[in-house]
C-alpha positions in Angstrom: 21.9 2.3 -9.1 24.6 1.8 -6.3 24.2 1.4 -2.9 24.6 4.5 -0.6 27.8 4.2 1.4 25.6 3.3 5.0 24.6 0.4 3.5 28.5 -0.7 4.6 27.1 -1.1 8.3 23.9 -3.1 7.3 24.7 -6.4 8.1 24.7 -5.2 11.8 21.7 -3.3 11.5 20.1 -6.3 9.6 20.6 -8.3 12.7 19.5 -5.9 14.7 16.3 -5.4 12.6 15.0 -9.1 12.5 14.6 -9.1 16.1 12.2 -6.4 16.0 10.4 -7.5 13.0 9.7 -10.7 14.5 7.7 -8.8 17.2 5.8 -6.7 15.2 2.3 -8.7 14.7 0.0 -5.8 16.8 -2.7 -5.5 14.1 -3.1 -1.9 14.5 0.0 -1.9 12.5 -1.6 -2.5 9.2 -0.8 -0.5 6.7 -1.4 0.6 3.7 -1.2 1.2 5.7 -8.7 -2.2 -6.6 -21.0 -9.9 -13.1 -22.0 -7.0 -15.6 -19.7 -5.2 -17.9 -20.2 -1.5 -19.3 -20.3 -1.2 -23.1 -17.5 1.4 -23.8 -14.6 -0.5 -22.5 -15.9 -3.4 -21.0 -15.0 -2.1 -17.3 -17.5 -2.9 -14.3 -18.5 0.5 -12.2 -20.0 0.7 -8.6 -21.6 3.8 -7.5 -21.3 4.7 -3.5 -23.5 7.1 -2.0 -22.1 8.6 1.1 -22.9 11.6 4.0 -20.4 14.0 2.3 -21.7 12.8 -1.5 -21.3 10.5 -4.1 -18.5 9.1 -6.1 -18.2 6.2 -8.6 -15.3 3.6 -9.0 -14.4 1.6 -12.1 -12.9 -1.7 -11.7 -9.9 -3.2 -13.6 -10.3 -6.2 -15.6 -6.7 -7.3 -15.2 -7.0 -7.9 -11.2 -9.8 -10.2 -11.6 -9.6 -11.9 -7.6 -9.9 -8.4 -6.5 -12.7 -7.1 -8.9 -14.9 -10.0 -8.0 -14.6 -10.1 -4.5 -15.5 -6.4 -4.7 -18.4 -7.0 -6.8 -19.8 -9.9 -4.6 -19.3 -7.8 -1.1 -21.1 -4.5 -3.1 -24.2 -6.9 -4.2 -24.2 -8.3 -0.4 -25.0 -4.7 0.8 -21.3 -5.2 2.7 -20.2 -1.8 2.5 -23.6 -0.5 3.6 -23.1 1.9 6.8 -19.6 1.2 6.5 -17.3 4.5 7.7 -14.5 6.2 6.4 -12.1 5.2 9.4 -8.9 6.0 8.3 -8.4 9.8 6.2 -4.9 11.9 5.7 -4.9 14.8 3.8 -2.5 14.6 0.6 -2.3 10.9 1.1 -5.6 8.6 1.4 -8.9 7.8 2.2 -9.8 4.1 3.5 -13.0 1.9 4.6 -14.3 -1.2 4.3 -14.0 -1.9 8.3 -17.1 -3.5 9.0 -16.0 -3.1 13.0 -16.3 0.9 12.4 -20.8 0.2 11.7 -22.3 2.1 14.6 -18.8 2.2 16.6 -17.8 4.0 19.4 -16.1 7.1 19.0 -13.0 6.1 20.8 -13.0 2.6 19.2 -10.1 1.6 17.5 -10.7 0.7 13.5 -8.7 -0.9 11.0 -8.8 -4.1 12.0 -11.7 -6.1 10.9 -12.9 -7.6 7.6 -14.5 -10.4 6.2 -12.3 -13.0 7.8 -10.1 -13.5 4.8 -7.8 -12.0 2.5 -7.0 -12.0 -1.6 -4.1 -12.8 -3.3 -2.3 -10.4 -4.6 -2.4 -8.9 -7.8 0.0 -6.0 -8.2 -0.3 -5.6 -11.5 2.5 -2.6 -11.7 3.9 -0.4 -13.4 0.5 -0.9 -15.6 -1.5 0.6 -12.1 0.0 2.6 -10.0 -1.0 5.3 -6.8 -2.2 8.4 -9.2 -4.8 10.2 -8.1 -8.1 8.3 -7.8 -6.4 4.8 -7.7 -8.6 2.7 -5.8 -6.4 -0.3 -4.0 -6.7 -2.4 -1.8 -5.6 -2.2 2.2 -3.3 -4.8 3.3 -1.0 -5.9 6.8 2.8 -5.4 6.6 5.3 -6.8 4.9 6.5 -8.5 8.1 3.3 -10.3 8.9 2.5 -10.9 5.5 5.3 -11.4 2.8 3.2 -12.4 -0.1 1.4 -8.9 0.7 -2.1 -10.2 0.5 -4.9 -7.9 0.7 -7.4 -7.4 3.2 -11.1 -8.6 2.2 -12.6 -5.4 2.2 -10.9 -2.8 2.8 -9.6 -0.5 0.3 -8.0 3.0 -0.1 -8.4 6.2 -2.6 -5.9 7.9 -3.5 -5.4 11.3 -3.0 -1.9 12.5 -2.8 -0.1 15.3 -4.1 2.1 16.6 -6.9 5.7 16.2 -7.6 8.4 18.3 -9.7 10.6 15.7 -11.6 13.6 16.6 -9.2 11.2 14.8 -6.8 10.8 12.1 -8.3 14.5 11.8 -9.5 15.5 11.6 -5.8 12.4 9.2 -4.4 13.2 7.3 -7.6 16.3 7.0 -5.7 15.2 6.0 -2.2 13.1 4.3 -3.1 15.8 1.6 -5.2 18.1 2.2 -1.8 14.9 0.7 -0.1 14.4 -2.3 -2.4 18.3 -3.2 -2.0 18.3 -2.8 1.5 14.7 -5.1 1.9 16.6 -7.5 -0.7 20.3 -8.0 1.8 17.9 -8.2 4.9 16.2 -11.5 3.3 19.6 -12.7 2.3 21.4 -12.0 5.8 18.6 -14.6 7.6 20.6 -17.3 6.9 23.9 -16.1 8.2 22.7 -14.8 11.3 24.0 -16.7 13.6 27.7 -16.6 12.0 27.7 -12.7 11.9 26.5 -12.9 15.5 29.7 -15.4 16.1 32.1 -12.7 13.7 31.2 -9.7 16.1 31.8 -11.6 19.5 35.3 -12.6 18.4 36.3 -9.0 16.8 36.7 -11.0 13.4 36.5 -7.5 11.6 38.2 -8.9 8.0 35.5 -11.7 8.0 32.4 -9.6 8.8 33.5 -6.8 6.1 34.1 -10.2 3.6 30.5 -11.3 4.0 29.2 -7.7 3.9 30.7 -7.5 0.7 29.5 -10.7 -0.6 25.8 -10.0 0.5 25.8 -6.8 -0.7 26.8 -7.8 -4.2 23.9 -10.3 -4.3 21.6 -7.7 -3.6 22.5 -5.8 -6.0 22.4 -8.5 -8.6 19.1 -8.9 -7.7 17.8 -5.6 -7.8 19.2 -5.3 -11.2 17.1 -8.0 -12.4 14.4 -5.9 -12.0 15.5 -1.9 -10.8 12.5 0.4 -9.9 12.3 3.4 -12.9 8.8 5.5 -13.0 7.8 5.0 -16.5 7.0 8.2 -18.6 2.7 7.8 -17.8 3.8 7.5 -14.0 6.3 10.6 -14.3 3.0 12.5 -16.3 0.6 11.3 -13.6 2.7 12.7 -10.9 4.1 15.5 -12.1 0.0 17.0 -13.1 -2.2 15.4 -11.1 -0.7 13.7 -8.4 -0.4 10.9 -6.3 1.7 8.6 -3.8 4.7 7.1 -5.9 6.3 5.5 -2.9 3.3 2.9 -2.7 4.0 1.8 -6.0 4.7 -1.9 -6.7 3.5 -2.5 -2.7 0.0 -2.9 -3.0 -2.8 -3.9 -5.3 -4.2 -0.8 -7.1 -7.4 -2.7 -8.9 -9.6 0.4 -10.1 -9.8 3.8 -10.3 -12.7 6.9 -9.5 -14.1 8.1 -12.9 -16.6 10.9 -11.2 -17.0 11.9 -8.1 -13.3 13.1 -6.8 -14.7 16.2 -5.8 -16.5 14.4 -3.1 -13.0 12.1 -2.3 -11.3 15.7 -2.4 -13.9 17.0 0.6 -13.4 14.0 2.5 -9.6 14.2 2.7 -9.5 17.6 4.5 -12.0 16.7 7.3 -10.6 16.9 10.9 -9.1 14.0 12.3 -7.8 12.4 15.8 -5.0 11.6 16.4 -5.5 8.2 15.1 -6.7 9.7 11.7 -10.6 8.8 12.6 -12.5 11.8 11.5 -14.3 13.9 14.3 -17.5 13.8 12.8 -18.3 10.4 11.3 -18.5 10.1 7.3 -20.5 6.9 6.0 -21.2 5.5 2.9 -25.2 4.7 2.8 -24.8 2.4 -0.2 -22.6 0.8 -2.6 -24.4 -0.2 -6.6 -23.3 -1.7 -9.2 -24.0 0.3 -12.2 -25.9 -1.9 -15.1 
């Protein structure tokens, strides 16, 4: 995979870019923004009851910080009364904000947990964002570079379907992206001498180090390029999902019944800040023996 030809102006942009990252610590920017074992594969599940039905989740073995947290918040009754504060059709469901028990209708949500967070454990391509996934919520990548995940909140996925030209070209951006997140780590250090190069016009020596960085990023990349496997491509292409989360976040279960009831809580009216109108609530949270 080659770099697009803009990414021949991205040392400036880089420069440009840091400033504003350094800024951006509001968290209402989070983003996105998954004991006893069951016999047939040796899986954990938790049953939820909610106002708009019931669903049941099945945790991952293979993500083991975020499977026991989960179990030991379930057991403490945590996600009891706990609302569905955050819902975008074709995209996600999330809760787990123990700010949003009994709030106001105009508070703001997203915010709160259990005062810390998990390491992460993206376990990918194995998991990945297909419809169902159950991961967990997390701040951004400029406030938090080792991408740790909130202590309680977590997100469904919902999503939508792709054709394979789809994916061919996200496939694409989404490489483009990983380069271009790559040279803006490697332009910190050089910041101050590109800042030097553009106040004295020194063109040849700006274009010298462009080249230079830009070769290192794609070295690195190449250690490790972004391809959908053939079970992601299958997932997407049939059932759905949101591919451009991938490798981002930790996806550490998935729903095994219920998604009819995920399905009806997707498509409920929102505000603007994706609260729905009419509060949805999850009564209870069990482990299933």
């Amino acid at each position: 995979m080659k770099i697009l030809n803009i990414i021949s102006i991205v040392i400036v942009m880089a420069v440009t870019c840091l400033s504003c990252n350094a800024n951006n610590t509001n968290n209402n920017n989070k983003t996105m923004t998954q004991t006893s074992t069951n016999a047939d594969n040796g899986r954990t599940k938790v049953a939820f009851k909610t106002t708009m039905g019931d669903f049941t989740v099945e945790l991952y073995n293979e993500t083991p910080k975020h499977r026991d947290n989960f179990l030991k918040l379930v057991k403490e009754g945590f996600y009891n009364d706990v609302l569905f504060h955050r819902v975008i059709n074709q995209f996600m469901i999330q809760t787990g904000d123990p700010d949003s028990k009994n709030a106001a209708s105009d508070a703001m949500l997203g915010a709160g947990g259990p005062g810390y967070n998990i390491e992460a454990e993206i376990a990918y391509p194995q998991f990945f964002h297909k419809k169902g996934a159950l991961a967990a919520a997390r701040q951004a990548d400029s406030v938090n570079p080792k991408r740790e995940s909130s202590g309680s909140q977590f997100y469904i996925v919902t999503g939508r379907n792709y054709s394979q030209e789809q994916l061919n070209q996200m496939q694409a951006q989404i490489a483009n992206m990983r380069i271009r997140q790559i040279l803006d780590t490697l332009v910190i250090p050089y910041r101050k001498e590109i800042m030097k190069l553009r106040m004295s016009g020194d063109t040849a020596a700006i274009n010298n180090l462009s080249n230079e960085l830009i070769a290192k990023a794609q070295a690195e990349y190449d250690k490790n390029p972004f391809v959908f496997t053939d079970e992601q491509t299958e997932a997407y292409t049939t059932i759905g999902g949101t591919p451009h989360l991938d490798g981002q976040y930790t996806v550490f279960g998935e729903i095994v019944d219920g998604m009819t009831t995920i399905e009806a809580i997707e498509k409920v009216p929102t505000n603007r800040a994706d609260r729905p109108n009419e509060d949805i609530k999850i009564i209870s949270a069990t482990v299933v023996e």
